[in-house]
NUBA-901348 format. One record per residue (C-alpha): x, y, z. Coordinates in steps of 0.25 Angstrom, whole numbers, plus 5000, padded with zeros to 4 digits. Layout:
N
XYZ ...
REM end
This chain:
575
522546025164 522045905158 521445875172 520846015173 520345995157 519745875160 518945905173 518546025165 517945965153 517245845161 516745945172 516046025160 515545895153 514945835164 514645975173 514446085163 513046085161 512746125177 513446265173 512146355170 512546495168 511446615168 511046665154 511846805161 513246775162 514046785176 514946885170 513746955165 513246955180 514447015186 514747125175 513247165178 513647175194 514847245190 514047345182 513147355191 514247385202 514847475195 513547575192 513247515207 514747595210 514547725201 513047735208 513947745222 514847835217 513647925213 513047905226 514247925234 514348065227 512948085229 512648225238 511448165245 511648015243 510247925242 509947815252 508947765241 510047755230 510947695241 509947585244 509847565227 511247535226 511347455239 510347345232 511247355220 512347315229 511647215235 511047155222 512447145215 512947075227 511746965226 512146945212 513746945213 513146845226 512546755217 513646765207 514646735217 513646605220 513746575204 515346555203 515346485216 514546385212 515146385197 516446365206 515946265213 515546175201 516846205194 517646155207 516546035206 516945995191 518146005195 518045875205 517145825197 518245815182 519145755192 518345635191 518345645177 519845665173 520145515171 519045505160 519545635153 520945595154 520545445149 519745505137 521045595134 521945465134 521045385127 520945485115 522445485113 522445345114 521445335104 522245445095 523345355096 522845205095 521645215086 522345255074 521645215059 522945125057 522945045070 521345025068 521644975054 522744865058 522044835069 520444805062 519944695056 519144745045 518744895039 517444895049 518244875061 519144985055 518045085054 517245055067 518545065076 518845195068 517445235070 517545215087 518945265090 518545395081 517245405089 518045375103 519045475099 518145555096 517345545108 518745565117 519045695108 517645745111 517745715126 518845795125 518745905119 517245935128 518245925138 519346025134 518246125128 517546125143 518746125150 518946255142 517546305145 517646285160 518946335161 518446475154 517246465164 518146465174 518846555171 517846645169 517246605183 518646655190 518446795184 516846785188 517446765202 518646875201 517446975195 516446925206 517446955216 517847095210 516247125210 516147095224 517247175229 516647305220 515347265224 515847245239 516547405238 515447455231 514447385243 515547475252 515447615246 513847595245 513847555259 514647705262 513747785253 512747735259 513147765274 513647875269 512247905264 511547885276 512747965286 512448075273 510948055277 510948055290 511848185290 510848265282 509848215292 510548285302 510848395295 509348425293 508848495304 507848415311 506748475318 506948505333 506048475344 505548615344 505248615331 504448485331 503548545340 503448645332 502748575320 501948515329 501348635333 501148685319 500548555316 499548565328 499348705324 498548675310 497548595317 497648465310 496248395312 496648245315 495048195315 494248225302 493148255311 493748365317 492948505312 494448575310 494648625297 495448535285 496648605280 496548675268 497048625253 497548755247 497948705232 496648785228 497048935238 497849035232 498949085244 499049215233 500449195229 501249065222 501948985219 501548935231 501648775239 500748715250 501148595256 500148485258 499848375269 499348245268 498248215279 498448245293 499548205305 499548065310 499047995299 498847845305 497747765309 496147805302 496147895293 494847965294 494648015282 495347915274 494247815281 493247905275 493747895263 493947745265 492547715270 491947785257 492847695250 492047575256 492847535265 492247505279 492847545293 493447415296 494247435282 494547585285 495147535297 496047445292 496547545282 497147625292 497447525304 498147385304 498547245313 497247295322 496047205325 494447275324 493847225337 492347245336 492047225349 492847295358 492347335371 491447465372 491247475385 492747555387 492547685392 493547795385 493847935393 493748045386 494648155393 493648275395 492448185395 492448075404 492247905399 491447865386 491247725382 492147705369 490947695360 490347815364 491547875365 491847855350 490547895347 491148035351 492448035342 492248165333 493348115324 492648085311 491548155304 490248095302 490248105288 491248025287 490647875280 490247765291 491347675289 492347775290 491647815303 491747665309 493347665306 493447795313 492347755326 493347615327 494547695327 494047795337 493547695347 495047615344 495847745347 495047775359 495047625364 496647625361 497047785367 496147735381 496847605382 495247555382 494847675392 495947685401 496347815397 495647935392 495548005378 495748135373 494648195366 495448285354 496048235340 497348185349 496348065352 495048085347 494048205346 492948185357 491748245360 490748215371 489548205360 489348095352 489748115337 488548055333 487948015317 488847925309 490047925320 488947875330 488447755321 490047715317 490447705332 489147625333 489547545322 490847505328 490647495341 491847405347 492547415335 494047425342 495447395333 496147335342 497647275342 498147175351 496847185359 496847325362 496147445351 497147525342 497347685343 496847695329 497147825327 496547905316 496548045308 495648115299 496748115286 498048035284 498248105268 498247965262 499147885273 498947795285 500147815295 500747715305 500847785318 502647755316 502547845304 501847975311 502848035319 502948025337 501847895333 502347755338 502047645329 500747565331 500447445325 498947475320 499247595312 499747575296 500447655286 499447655271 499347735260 497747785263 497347795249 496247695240 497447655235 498247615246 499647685239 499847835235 500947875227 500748025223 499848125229 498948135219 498647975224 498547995238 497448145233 496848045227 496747915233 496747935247 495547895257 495648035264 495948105254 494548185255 495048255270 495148395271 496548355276 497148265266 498048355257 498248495264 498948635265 499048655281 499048795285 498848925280 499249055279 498149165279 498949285271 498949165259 497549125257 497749045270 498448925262 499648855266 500448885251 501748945254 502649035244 503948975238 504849045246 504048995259 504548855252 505748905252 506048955264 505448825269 506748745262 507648835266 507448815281 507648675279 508848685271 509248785283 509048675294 509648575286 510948665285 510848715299 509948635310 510248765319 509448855311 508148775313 507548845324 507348965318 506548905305 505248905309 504048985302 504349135299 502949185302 502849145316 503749175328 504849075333 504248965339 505448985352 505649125349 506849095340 507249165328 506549115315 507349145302 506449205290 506749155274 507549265271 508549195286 508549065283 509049085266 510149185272 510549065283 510548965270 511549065263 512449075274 512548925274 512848915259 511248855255 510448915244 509048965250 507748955242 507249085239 505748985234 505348865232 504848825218 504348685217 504048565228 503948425227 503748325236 504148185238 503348085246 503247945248 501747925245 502047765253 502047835267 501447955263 502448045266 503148175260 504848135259 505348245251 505048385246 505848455234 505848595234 506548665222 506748805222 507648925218 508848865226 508748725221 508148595226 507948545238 507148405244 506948385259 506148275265 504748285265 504648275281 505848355284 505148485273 503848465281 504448485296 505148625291 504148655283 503148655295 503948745304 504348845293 503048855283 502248985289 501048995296 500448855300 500848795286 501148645287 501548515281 500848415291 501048275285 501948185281 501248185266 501348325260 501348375247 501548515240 500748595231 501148705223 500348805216 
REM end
């Protein structure tokens, strides 16, 4: 023990000051962690009873979990090397056991030998007496010093030892809490996802047919894609009373296929300051604007025979003339781009409608005319060859990238951005008002109508509800989808079409409340990509959220008439 003692004390005197220890106590650190794995442990348990459990909240506690492991990691390094230098002094008081045991021997030698008597028989004179008295106090005194340091830091590093063996046995009890917790979080949140991906397949998912459908509802509202064409702009009905309320109407941002130029957004860009070649940039990207490409191409216009690509531009009917100069250049280069790219440079013809471009065989003369002129051989190219730069009049506050519009393949010159003086949006009210476009007859709308109603789009609260309940019906029952199309025309296959009063009695036999109306609407949307992600409905039957995109498919082929949601940014007024 003296041994043990002895490398102890010297270990401590001449190693003692290397231990730095943080102002937070070790022990403090893993009660903390043990806190924090038991709230970590109840936050499971709450989860793992949860009816619908969220993958969000399961991605919190998953970085919990991986934040206390970093810790008890770094913990874990802490006692290792605290270990280490302890095994170190160790070696290192081996070395200095003969001095400590010299120092011991020599003090009782002292004790025994240096008596007062034997000083006195054995000095000369009274001054010898005191000096000799004087040194072997000192040197006793020094001995008793050295060790008594000794025996008080041996017992110091004992009591950090010991409490370094329960640090280890507590770190260890963490890790194999932390390691079953990491387990169960690992089940719920498979268990989440098997939950998730079974309420995905238990909601009815569109048919083929029925895709088809909506398209040719869509098709049937006449949805101009050029703001130059002369078809009329849906109407905003906030201010047209249908003659009865409460009443809803749900409203689109812009148009379909929001990617590339946004026409009137580059209006509102040019008026702005902004010149073509900074509108361009807004709504392409990794292209190069060559301002010499080759004019002499010849593009065939189906119908019409060959034009030279500048005077075929010249006779692009997609952009009125009122529109300012620059916003005109940005739309003549796309023009000529899209043309140049859809030809392959001439080797194929080219359409003369909105699913290319809208041609007529007379020049468009005015401010059209001088633009082309302005940019003649101005060509966005990439790798060489020109971009199809596609365009349309109102994308409702967002540029797209072809991956995120639906049957598109990604291209490489299209961009997702927030279209708005700002460059972000996070509310309606900021995209209303801050967005380039926001001045089109298509940026917030109502689409369809119904004559016997003022000819709006407002629909009653039970319409709302009948709405919800078909989705609640094709959820419960994929089998039933077929016959939940619009009431007030006939079956699109000549099937049979169940009215309100069918589809709330097939809820009842399947043991769901029906909703008689529909109260209040809100909507959720994530305002970063410009899409609607969730609508709540509340009603005399309770509650109910669906996913915005999921409302807006059944909405479409159950809303009467030709009424439509027809983006993926809608909102929902009530008056």
């Amino acid at each position: 023990m003296k041994k043990i003692l002895s490398c102890f004390l010297i270990f401590y005197l001449l190693f003692g000051v290397f231990f730095v220890f943080a102002p937070k106590t070790l022990s403090d650190e893993l009660s903390d962690i043990t806190r924090q794995i038991q709230d970590l442990t109840s936050a499971l348990n709450d989860s793992i009873k949860a009816t619908q459990p969220l993958e969000s909240q399961l991605t919190n506690l998953q970085n919990q979990v991986l934040g206390i492991k970093t810790r008890l990691t770094i913990i874990e390094n802490d006692i290792e090397n605290k270990e280490k230098s302890i095994n170190e002094g160790y070696k290192n008081l081996e070395k200095q056991e003969k001095i400590l045991n010299q120092t011991i021997r020599d003090f009782y030698i002292k004790s025994y030998y240096n008596t007062p008597f034997l000083v006195f028989l054995s000095s000369s004179s009274v001054s010898d007496i005191t000096q000799i008295l004087a040194y072997q106090k000192a040197a006793t005194d020094q001995d008793k010093a050295i060790i008594t340091n000794i025996a008080l830091s041996i017992n110091d590093l004992e009591t950090k030892k010991k409490n370094l063996e329960k640090e280890k046995k507590q770190l260890a009890m963490l890790k194999a809490d932390l390691d079953l917790q990491s387990e169960k979080l690992d089940q719920v949140v498979k268990g989440a996802k098997s939950y998730q991906a079974s309420l995905s397949s238990q909601i009815a998912q569109l048919s083929q047919r029925q895709q088809e459908i909506l398209g040719q509802r869509l098709s049937a509202l006449g949805i101009p894609r050029s703001a130059g064409t002369g078809a009329p702009a849906c109407v905003d009905d906030r201010g047209k009373d249908p003659g009865f309320g409460p009443r809803f109407a749900f409203f689109t941002y812009g148009v379909p296929n929001r990617t590339g130029l946004n026409q009137y957004g580059a209006n509102g860009r040019a008026n702005a300051a902004q010149n073509a070649e900074q509108i361009l940039l807004a709504y392409y990207t990794n292209y190069e604007l060559k301002k010499d490409y080759d004019t002499a191409i010849t593009i065939n216009v189906e119908g019409y025979g060959g034009y030279n690509i500048e005077d075929y531009v010249k006779r692009i009917y997609e952009m009125p003339n009122s529109f300012h100069p620059e916003a005109l250049k940005a739309q003549a280069i796309a023009a000529r781009s899209y043309a140049l790219s859809y030809t392959n440079n001439g080797a194929n013809s080219i359409c003369t409608t909105e699913k290319c471009q809208v041609f007529k065989p007379d020049p468009k003369g005015g401010a059209w005319e001088q633009a082309v002129n302005d940019t003649r051989g101005w060509v966005m190219i990439q790798g060489g060859s020109p971009i199809k730069a596609w365009y349309s009049s109102t994308h409702g506050g967002y540029i797209l990238a072809t991956s995120e519009l639906p049957g598109w393949s990604e291209t490489s010159w299209t961009k997702h951005a927030t279209d708005t003086t700002t460059g972000n949006a996070g509310s309606f009210s900021d995209l209303n008002g801050s967005a380039y476009d926001r001045d089109s007859p298509w940026f917030y709308c109502d689409w369809g109508s119904r004559t016997q109603y003022n000819k709006t789009a407002w629909l009653k609260e039970e319409e709302i509800a009948d709405i919800v309940n078909i989705i609640l019906l094709a959820r419960a029952d994929s089998s039933t989808k077929e016959k939940l199309y619009q009431t007030d025309k006939p079956h699109p296959y000549g099937g049979e079409i169940w009215n309100e009063d069918r589809v709330k009695s097939e809820l009842q036999s399947r043991n769901i409340t029906p909703y008689g109306r529909i109260s209040s609407v809100s909507i959720g949307a994530d305002f970063g990509s410009g899409r609607t992600t969730s609508i709540n409905l509340s009603g005399d039957a309770g509650t109910v959220t669906f996913q915005g995109a999921e409302f807006k498919d059944w909405f479409n082929l159950r809303a009467p008439a030709n009424i439509q949601i027809v983006g993926p940014l809608y909102n929902v007024e009530r008056n």
